[in-house]
Short mmCIF file of the C-alpha atoms (twelve columns), coordinates in Angstrom:
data_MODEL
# 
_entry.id   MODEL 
# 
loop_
_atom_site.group_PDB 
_atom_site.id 
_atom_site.type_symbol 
_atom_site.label_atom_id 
_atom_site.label_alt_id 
_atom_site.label_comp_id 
_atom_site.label_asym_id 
_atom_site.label_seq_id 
_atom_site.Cartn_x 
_atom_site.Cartn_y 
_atom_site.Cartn_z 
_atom_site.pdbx_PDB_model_num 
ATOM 1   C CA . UNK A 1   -5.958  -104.689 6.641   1 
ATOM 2   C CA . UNK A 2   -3.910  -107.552 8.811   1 
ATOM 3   C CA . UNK A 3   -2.574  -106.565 11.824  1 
ATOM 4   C CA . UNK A 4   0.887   -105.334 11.718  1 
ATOM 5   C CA . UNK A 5   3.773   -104.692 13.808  1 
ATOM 6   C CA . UNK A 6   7.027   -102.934 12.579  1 
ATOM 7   C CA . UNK A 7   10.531  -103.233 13.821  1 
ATOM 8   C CA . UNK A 8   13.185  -100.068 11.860  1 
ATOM 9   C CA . UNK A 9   16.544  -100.673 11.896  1 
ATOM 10  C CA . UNK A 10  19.005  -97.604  12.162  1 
ATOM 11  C CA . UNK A 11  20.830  -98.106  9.305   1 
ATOM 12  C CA . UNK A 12  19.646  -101.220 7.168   1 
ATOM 13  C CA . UNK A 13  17.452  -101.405 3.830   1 
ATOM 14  C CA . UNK A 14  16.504  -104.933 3.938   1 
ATOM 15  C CA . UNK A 15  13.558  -106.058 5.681   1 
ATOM 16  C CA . UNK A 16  12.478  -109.596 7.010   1 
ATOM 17  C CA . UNK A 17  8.439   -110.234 6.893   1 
ATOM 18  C CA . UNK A 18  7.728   -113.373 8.755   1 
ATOM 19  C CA . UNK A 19  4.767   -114.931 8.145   1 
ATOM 20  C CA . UNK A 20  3.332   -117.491 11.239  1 
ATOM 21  C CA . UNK A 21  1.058   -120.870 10.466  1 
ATOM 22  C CA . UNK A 22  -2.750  -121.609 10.911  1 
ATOM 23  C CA . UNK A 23  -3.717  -121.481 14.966  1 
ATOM 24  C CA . UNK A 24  -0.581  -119.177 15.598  1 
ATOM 25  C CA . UNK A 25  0.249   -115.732 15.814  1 
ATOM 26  C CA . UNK A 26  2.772   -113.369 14.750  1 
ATOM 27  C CA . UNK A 27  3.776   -113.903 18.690  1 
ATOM 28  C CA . UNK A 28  5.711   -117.359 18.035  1 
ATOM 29  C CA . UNK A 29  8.585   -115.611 16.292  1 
ATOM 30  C CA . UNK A 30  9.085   -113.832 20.107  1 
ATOM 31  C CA . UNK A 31  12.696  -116.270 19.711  1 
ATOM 32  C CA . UNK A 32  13.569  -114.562 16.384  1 
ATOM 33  C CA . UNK A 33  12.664  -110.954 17.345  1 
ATOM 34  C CA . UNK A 34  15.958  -109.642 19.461  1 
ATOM 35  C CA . UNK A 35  18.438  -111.584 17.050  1 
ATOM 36  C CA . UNK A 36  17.028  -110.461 13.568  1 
ATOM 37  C CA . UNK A 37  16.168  -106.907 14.965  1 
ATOM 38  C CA . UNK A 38  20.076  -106.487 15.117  1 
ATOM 39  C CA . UNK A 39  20.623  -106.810 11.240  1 
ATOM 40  C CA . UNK A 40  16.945  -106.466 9.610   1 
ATOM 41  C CA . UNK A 41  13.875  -104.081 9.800   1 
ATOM 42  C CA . UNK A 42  11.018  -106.029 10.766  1 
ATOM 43  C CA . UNK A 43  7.197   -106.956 9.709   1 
ATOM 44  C CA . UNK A 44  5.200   -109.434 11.959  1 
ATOM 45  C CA . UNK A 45  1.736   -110.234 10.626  1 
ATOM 46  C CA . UNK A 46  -1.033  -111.573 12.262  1 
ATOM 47  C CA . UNK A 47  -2.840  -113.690 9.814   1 
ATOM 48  C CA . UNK A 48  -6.873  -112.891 8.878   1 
ATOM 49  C CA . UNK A 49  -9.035  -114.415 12.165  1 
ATOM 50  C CA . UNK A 50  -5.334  -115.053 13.971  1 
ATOM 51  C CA . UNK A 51  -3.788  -112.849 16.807  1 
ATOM 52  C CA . UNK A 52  -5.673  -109.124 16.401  1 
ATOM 53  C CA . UNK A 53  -5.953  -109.689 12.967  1 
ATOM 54  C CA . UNK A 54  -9.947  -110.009 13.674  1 
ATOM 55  C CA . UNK A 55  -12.485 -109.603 11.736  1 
ATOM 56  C CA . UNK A 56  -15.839 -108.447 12.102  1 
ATOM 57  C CA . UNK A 57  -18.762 -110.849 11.331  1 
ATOM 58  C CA . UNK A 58  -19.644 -109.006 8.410   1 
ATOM 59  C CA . UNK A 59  -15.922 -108.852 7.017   1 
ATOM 60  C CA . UNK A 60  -15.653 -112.637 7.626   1 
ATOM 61  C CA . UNK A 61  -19.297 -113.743 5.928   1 
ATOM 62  C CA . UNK A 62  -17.953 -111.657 2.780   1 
ATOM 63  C CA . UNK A 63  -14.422 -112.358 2.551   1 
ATOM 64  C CA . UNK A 64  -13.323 -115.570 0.739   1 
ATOM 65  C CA . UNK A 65  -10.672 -117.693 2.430   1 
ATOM 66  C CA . UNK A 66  -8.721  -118.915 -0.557  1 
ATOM 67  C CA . UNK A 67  -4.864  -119.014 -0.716  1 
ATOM 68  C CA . UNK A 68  -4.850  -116.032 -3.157  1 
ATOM 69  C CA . UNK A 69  -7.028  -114.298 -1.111  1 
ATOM 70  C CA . UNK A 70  -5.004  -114.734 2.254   1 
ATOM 71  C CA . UNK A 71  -1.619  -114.137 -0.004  1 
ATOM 72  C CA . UNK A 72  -2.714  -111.303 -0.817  1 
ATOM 73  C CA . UNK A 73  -3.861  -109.519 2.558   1 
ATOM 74  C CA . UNK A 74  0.112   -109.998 2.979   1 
ATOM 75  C CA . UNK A 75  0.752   -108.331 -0.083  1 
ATOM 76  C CA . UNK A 76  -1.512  -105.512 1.101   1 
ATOM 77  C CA . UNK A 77  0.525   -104.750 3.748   1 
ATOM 78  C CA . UNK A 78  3.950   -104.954 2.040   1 
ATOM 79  C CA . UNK A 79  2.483   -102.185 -0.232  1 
ATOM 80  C CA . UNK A 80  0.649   -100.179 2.025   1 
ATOM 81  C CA . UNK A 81  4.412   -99.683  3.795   1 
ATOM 82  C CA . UNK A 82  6.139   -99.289  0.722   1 
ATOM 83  C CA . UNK A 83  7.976   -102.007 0.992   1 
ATOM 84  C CA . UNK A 84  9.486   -102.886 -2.367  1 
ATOM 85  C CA . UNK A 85  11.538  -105.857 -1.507  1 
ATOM 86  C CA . UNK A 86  11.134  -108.402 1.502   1 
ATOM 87  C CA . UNK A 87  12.432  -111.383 2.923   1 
ATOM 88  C CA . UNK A 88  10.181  -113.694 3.680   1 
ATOM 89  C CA . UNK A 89  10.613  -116.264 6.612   1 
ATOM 90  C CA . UNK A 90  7.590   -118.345 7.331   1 
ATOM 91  C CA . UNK A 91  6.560   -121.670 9.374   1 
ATOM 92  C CA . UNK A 92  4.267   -124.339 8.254   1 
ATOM 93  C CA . UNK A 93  1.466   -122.853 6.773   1 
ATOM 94  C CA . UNK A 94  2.840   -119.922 6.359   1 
ATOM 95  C CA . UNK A 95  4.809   -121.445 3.740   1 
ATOM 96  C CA . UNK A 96  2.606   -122.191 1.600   1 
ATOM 97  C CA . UNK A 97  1.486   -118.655 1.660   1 
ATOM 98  C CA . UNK A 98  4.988   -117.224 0.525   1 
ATOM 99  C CA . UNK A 99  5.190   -119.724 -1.813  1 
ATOM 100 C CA . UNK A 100 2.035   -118.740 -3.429  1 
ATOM 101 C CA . UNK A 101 3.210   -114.874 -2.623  1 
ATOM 102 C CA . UNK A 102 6.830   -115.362 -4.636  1 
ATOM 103 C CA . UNK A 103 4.331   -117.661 -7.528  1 
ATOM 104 C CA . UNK A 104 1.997   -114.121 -7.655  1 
ATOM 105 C CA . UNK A 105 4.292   -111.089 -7.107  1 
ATOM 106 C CA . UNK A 106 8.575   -112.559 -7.397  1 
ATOM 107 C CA . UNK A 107 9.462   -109.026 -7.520  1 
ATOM 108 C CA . UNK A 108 8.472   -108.784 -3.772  1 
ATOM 109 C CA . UNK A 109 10.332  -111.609 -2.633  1 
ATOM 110 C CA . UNK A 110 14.324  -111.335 -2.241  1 
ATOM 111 C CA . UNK A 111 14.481  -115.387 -0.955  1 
ATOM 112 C CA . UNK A 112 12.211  -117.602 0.925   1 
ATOM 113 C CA . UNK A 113 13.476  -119.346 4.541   1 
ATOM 114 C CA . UNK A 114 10.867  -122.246 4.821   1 
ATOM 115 C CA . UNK A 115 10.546  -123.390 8.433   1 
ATOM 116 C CA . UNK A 116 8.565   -126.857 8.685   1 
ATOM 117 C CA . UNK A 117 7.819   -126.483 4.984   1 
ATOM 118 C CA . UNK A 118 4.694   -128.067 3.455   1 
ATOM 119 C CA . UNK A 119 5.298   -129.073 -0.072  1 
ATOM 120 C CA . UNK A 120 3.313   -132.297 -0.281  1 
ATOM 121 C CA . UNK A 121 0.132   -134.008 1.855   1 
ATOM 122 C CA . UNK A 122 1.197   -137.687 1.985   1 
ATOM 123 C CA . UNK A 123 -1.206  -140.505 3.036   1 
ATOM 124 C CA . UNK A 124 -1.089  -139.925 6.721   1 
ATOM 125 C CA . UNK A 125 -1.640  -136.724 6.491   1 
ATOM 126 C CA . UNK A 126 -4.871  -136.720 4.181   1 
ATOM 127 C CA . UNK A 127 -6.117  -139.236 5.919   1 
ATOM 128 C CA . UNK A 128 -6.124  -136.979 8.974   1 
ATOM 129 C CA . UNK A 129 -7.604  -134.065 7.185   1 
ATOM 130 C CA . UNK A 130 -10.489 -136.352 6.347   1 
ATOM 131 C CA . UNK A 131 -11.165 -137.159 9.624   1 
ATOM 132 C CA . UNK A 132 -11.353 -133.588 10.044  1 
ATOM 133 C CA . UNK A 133 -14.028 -132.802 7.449   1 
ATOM 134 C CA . UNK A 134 -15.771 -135.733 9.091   1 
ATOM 135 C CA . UNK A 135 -15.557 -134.668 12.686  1 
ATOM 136 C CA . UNK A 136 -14.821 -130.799 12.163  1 
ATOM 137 C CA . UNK A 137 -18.878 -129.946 12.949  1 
ATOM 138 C CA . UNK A 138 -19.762 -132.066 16.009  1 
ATOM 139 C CA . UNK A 139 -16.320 -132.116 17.713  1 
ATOM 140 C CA . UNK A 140 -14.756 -129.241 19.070  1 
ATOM 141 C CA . UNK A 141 -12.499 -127.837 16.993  1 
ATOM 142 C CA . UNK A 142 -9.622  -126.869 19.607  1 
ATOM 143 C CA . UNK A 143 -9.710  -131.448 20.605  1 
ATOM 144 C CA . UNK A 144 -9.116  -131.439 16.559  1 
ATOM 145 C CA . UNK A 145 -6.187  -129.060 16.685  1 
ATOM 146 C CA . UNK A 146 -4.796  -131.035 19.872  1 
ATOM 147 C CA . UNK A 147 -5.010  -134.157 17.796  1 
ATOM 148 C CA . UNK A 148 -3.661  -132.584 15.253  1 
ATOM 149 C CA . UNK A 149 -0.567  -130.924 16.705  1 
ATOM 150 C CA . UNK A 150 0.116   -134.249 18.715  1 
ATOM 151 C CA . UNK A 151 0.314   -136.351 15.795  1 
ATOM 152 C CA . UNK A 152 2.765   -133.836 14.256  1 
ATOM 153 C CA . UNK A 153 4.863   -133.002 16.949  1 
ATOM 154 C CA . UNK A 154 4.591   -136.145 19.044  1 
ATOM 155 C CA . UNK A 155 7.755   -136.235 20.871  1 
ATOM 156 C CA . UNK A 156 8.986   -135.235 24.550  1 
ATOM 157 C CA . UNK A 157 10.773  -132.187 23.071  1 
ATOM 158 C CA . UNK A 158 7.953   -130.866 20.796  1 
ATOM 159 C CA . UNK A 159 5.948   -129.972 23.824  1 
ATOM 160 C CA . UNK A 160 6.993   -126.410 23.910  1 
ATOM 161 C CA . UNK A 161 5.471   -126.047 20.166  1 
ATOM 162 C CA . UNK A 162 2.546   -127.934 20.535  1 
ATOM 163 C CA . UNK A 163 1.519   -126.006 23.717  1 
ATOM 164 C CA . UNK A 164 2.428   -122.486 22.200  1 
ATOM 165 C CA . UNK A 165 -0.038  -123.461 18.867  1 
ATOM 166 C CA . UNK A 166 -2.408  -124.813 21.398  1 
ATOM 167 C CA . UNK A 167 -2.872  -122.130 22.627  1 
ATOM 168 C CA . UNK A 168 -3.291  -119.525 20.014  1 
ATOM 169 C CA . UNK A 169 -5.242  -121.287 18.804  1 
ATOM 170 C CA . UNK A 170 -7.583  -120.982 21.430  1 
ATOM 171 C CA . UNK A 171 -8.321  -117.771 20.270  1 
ATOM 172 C CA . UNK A 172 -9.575  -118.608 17.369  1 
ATOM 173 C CA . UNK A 173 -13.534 -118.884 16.920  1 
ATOM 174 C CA . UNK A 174 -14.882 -121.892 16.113  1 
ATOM 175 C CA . UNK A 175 -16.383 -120.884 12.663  1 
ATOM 176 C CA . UNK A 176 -12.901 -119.201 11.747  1 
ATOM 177 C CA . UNK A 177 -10.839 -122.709 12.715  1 
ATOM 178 C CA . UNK A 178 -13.549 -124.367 10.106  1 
ATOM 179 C CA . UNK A 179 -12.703 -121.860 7.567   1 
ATOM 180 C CA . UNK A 180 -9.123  -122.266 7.321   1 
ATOM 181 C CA . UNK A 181 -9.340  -125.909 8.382   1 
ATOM 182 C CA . UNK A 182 -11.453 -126.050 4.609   1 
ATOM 183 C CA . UNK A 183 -8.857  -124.267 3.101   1 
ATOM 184 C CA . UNK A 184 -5.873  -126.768 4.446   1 
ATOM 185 C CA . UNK A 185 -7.907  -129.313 2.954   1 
ATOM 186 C CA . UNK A 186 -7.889  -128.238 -0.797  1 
ATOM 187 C CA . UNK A 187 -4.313  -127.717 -1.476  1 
ATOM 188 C CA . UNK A 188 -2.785  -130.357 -3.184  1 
ATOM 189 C CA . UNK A 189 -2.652  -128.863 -7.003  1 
ATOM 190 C CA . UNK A 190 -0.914  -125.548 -5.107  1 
ATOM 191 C CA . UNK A 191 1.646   -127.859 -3.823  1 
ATOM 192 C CA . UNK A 192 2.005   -129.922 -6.622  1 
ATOM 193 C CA . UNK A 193 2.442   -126.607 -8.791  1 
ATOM 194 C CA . UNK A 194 4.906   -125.816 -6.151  1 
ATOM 195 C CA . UNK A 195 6.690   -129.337 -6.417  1 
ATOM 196 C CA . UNK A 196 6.874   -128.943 -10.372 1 
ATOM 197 C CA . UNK A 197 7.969   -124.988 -10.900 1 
ATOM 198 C CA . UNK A 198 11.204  -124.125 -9.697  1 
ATOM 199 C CA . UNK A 199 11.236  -120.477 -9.136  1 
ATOM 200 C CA . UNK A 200 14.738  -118.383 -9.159  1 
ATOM 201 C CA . UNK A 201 13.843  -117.302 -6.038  1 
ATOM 202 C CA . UNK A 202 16.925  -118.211 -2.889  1 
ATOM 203 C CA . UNK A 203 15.272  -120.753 -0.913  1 
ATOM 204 C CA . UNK A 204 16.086  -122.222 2.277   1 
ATOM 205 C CA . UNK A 205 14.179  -124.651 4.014   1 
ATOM 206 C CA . UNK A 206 14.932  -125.354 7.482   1 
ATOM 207 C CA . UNK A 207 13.868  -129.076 8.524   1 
ATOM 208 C CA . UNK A 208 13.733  -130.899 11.971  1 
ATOM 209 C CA . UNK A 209 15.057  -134.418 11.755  1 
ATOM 210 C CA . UNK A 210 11.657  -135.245 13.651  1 
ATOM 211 C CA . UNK A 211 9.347   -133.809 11.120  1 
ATOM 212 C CA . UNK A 212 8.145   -137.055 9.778   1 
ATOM 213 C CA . UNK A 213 5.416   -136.012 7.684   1 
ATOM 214 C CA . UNK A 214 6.778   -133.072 5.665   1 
ATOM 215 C CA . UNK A 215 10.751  -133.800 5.564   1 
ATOM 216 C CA . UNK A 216 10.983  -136.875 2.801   1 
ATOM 217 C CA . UNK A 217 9.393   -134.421 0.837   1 
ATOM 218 C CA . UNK A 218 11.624  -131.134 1.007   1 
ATOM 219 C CA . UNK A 219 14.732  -133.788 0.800   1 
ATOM 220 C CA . UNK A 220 13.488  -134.623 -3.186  1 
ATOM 221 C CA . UNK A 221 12.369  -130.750 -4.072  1 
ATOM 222 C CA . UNK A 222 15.970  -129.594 -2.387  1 
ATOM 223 C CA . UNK A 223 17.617  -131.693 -4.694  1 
ATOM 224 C CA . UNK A 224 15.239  -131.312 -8.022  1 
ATOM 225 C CA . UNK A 225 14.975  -127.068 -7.240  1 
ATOM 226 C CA . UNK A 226 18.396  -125.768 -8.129  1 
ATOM 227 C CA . UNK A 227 17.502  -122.048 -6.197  1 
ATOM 228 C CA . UNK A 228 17.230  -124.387 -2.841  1 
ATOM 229 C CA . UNK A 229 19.110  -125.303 0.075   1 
ATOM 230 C CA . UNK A 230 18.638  -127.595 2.729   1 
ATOM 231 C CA . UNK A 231 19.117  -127.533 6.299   1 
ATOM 232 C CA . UNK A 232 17.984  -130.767 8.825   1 
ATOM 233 C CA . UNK A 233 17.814  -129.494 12.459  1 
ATOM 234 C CA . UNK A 234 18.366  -132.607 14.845  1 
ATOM 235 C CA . UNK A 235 16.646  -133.873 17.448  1 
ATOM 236 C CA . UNK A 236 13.971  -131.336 16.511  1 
ATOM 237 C CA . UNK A 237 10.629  -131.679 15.684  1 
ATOM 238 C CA . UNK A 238 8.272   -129.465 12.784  1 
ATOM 239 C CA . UNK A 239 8.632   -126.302 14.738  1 
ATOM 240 C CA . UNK A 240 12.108  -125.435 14.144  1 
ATOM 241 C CA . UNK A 241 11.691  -122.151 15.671  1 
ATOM 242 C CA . UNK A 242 10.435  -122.509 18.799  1 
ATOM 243 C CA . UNK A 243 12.762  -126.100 19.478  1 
ATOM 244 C CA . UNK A 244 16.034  -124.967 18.727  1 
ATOM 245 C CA . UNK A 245 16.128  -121.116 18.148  1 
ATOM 246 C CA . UNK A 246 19.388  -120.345 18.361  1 
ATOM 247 C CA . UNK A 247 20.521  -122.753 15.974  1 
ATOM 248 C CA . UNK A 248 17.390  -121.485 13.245  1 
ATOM 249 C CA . UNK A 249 18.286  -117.435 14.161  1 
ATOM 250 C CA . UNK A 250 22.527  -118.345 13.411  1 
ATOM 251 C CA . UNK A 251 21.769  -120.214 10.243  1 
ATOM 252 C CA . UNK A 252 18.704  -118.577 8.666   1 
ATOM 253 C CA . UNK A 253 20.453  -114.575 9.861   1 
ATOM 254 C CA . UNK A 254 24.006  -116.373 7.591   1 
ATOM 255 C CA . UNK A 255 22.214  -117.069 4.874   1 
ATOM 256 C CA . UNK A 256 20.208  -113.994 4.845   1 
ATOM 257 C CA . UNK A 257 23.265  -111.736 4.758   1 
ATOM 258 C CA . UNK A 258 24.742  -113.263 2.012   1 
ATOM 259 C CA . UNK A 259 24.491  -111.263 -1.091  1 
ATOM 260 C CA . UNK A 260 25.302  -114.277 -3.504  1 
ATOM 261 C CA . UNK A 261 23.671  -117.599 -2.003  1 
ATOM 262 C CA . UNK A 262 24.980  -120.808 -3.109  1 
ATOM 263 C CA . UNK A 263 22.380  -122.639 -4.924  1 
ATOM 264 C CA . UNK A 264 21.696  -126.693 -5.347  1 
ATOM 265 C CA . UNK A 265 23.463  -127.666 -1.830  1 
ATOM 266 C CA . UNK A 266 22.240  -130.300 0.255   1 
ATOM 267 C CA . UNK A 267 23.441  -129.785 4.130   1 
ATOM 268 C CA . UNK A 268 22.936  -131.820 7.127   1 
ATOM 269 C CA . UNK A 269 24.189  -131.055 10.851  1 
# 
């Protein structure tokens, strides 16, 4: 099972699962932790290979790293505490992953908040994942994942972010990086499923103005998806979290508590 960590509120039934991106850990929500804790119960997973979610070399040569697979060592967890109903609030990757968990299970998932969501590869970004699959055996993978996290958070202010995924992702062994590097690479018919199906499922995805590859695209499924809402974060980059907590703990903890969530608005601030 994944590595776990659980936060109980005194008095609350609703519970927040957050669910970190490839070369993290469940450590980059440390700016969420102290502000949720006051309203939620908490689960922080480590994904499989990530934080002390490791796996033995046995585990790893048998376990297949497909989307459904890794979806559902969440959903293991969930069950295992009994946990009938969850929030879900994920980053990159780990969007994709509650997407996939609320396509699966939608009785486990209450609403979605998608942080630096991934709903579509566009040109620049396959052609970096094919310079990957090209380079990913006779380069080190952690000068990949620097290239990588420089090209999507360029900027002066996305330092903090790249530096934190930098460096979890240090910890990762080289073989693991390659395995979920091969999985990054396959999933355009999941996110075109995802782009097509509209799920009535609350949805809010929380965009930095600065997230050039990945906003155009949440902008047109905001609009098409009437269950979704919208949120741009300026001056802030793909890792909303990390780059302007306070602002991403206030709006995602408001829309959270709401018991009837508007659907079909588009905001900006």
């Amino acid at each position: 099972m994944l590595h776990y960590s659980i936060i109980e509120h005194a008095t609350s039934k609703e519970w927040v699962t957050f669910v970190h991106g490839a070369g993290g850990s469940s450590t980059i929500w440390y700016k969420q932790v102290k502000a949720f804790k006051e309203h939620f119960n908490i689960l922080l997973l480590d994904l499989r290979g990530h934080g002390k979610s490791k796996f033995h070399l046995k585990e790893a040569l048998k376990s297949k790293y497909t989307f459904d697979a890794i979806t559902q060592d969440i959903k293991e967890v969930v069950d295992y505490l009994e946990i009938k109903k969850s929030h879900f609030v994920g980053i990159s990757l780990g969007t994709i992953l509650i997407r996939n968990l609320a396509e699966k299970h939608p009785t486990l998932v209450k609403s979605m908040v998608m942080g630096g969501a991934i709903m579509k590869m566009n040109f620049r970004s396959r052609v970096l994942m094919r310079l990957g699959v090209i380079l990913k055996s006779v380069v080190p993978y952690i000068w990949l994942y620097k290239f990588f996290a420089f090209v999507i958070m360029p900027n002066k202010n996305h330092k903090e972010s790249r530096s934190l995924f930098v460096r979890e992702a240090k910890k990762l062994y080289q073989k693991e990086f390659i395995r979920w590097f091969k999985l990054t690479s396959e999933i355009n018919p999941l996110l075109k499923l995802f782009r097509m199906v509209d799920l009535k499922i609350p949805t809010l995805y929380v965009m930095g103005s600065e997230d050039y590859l990945f906003l155009p695209t949440i902008e047109k499924v905001a609009e098409q998806h009437t269950f979704s809402q919208l949120y741009v974060v300026p001056d802030c980059g793909h890792v909303v979290n990390v780059e302007q907590p306070h602002l991403f703990n206030e709006k995602v903890i408001a829309y959270l508590r709401l018991d009837n969530k508007k659907t079909g608005a588009l905001h900006r601030f």
